[in-house]
C-alpha positions, -999 to +999 in steps of 0.1 A: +146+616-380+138+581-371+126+566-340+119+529-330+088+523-304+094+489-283+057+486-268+035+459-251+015+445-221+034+444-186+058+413-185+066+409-221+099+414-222+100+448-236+134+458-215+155+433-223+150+435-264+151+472-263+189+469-244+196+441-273+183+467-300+202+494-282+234+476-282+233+465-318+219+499-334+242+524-315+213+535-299+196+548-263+166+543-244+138+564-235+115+552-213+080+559-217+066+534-188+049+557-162+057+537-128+097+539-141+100+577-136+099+574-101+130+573-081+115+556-048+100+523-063+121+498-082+113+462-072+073+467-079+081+483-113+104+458-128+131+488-131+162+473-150+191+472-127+228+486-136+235+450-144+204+443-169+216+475-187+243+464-193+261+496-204+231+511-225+223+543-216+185+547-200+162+582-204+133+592-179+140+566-155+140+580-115+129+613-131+107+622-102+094+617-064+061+598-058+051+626-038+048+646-071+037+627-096+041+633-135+012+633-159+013+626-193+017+662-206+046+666-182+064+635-197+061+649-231+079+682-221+109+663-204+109+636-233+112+657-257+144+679-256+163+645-244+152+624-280+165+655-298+200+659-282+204+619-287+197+622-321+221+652-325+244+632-311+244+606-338+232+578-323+193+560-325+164+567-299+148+537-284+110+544-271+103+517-249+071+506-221+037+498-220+022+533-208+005+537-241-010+574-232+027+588-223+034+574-255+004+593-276+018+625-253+052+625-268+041+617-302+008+637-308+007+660-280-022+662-252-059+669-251-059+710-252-071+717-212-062+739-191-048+731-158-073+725-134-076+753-100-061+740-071-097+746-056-110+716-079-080+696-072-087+698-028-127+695-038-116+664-057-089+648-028-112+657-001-144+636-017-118+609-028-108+604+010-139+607+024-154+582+000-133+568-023-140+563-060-177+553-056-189+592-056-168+599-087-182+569-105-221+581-100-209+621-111-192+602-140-221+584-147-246+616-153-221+641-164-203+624-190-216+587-198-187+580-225-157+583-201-180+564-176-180+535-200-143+539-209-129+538-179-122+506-155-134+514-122-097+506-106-087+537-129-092+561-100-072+586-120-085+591-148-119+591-134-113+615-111-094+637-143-130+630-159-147+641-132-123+673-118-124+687-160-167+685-155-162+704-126-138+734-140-156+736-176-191+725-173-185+700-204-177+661-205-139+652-210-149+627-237-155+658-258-122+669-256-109+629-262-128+628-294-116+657-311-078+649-300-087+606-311-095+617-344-064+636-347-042+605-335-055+576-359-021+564-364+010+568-341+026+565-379+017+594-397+011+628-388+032+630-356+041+664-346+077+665-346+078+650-381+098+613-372+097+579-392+090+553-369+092+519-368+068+502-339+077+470-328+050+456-302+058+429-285+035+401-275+025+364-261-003+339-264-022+349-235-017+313-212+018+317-215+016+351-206-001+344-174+027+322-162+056+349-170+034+373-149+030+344-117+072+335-122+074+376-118+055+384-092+068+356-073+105+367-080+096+406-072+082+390-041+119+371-033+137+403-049+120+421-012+090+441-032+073+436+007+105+451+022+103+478-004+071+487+004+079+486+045+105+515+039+087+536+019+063+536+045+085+543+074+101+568+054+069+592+053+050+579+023+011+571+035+004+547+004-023+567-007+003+583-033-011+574-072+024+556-076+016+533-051-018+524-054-001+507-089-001+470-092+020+452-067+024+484-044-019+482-035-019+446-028+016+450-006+003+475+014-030+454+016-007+427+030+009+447+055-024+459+065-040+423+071-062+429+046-045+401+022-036+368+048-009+352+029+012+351+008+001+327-019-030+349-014-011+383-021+006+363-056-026+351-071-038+391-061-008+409-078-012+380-110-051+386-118-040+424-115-012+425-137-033+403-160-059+426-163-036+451-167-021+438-197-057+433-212-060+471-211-024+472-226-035+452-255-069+466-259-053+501-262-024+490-287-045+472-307-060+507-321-029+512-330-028+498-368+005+508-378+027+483-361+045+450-365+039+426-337+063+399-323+069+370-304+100+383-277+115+351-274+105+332-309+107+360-335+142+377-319+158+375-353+125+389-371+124+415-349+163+429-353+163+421-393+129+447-393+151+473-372+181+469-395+161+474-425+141+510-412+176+524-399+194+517-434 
């Protein structure tokens, strides 16, 4: 069975090539970008429209509620059953986003924990309101130094994962990470479901980068991201939900809040996050050896003559 990857940092074009590969290959798309599963928050996430889709038929996209979130292992179950009927139905899987970890889920399957007791989980919310991140950061920093160092402090997920796993097993996370990292050298080989795949990953010099994030944010801005964000909240949501403490949704609700005082403010806020964002995006790919790397908008042709050649 053969499946192409379409990865990359945020903003680089990822959706549009996959609906061109999709289109020429007789193919469908399977999103693997985490803040696209959720059916409440479009603008903020760059979700293709109808119209950008232009026909091509779009997987795990407005999958779930951001009152519920998924996690990675989650993904993997509902991912996998849907790339199996597409390919029984004759046509090509497309794996396209950025969230690199969904991605290692599908593929190579999840660090071997067991779920943690609900008691952890209120332990761990009721510390986290109280006092944000900070108390997870100095736990983090005794219990298990590795994921301390791995983790930016804005990842207030995964840090309170880290910290929530030390509290149910008495042993560090990182553990757990090693044994399953040297498992997953290569996205290539030794996947568990047995497919060839061909990973195209996309990227761009990083100036011009930064100025395809700005143009964005400032069009997600025009599109109504702020509006977005004003209906979710008067629909029930707090904005403490993980969905929307994601890049664009934090530093709306900052806005709304006061806390940000303008809007050229709020821009250069949502660009140096996205930025950094893609920083992780590349730092995590770039373990990835077994990939050929593009230009989106310079090596188009390169990148459909490699495609043609793995499907024949």
């Amino acid at each position: 069975m053969k499946v192409i990857i379409v990865s990359g940092p945020t903003a680089c074009g990822k959706t549009k090539i996959s609906i061109e590969l999709a289109k020429k290959f007789n193919a469908e798309v399977v999103n693997f970008d985490s803040l696209l599963l959720y059916k409440e928050i479009s603008i903020g996430t760059a979700k293709p429209t109808p119209h950008e889709m232009d026909g091509v038929v779009h997987h795990m996209i407005d999958v779930a509620t951001i009152s519920d979130p998924l996690n990675a292992s989650s993904y993997a179950e509902l991912a996998l059953p849907i790339v199996n009927e597409i390919h029984a139905r004759g046509k090509n899987v497309i794996l396209t986003g950025g969230s690199g970890f969904y991605l290692q889920a599908l593929l190579k399957g999840m660090y071997d924990s067991p779920t943690t007791p609900k008691e952890i989980l209120q332990r761990s919310e009721d510390l986290y309101r109280r006092e944000g991140i900070t108390p997870f950061l100095e736990i983090l920093k005794i219990s298990d130094l590795e994921s301390f160092k791995r983790y930016h402090e804005n990842d207030h997920y995964r840090i309170r994962r880290a910290v929530e796993h030390f509290w149910t097993h008495g042993t560090p996370l990182s553990e757990l990470r090693v044994s399953k990292d040297q498992e997953n050298q290569t996205l290539k080989d030794g996947n568990i479901h047995g497919w060839k795949l061909c990973h195209i990953y996309l990227n761009i010099p990083r100036d011009e980068h930064l100025e395809i994030i700005r143009v964005r944010t400032q069009h997600m801005l025009q599109e109504g991201l702020l509006d977005e964000v004003r209906g979710l909240l008067h629909s029930g949501f707090t904005g403490a939900e993980k969905p929307l403490q994601s890049i664009g949704y934090k530093e709306s609700l900052d806005y709304l809040a006061g806390k940000i005082t303008s809007i050229e403010e709020l821009i250069e806020k949502i660009t140096i996050s996205t930025r950094q964002l893609a920083k992780s995006q590349r730092t995590w790919f770039n373990r990835e050896k077994e990939k050929l790397e593009f230009h989106p908008l310079s090596q188009r042709n390169e990148i459909f003559e490699r495609v043609g050649e793995f499907l024949k």
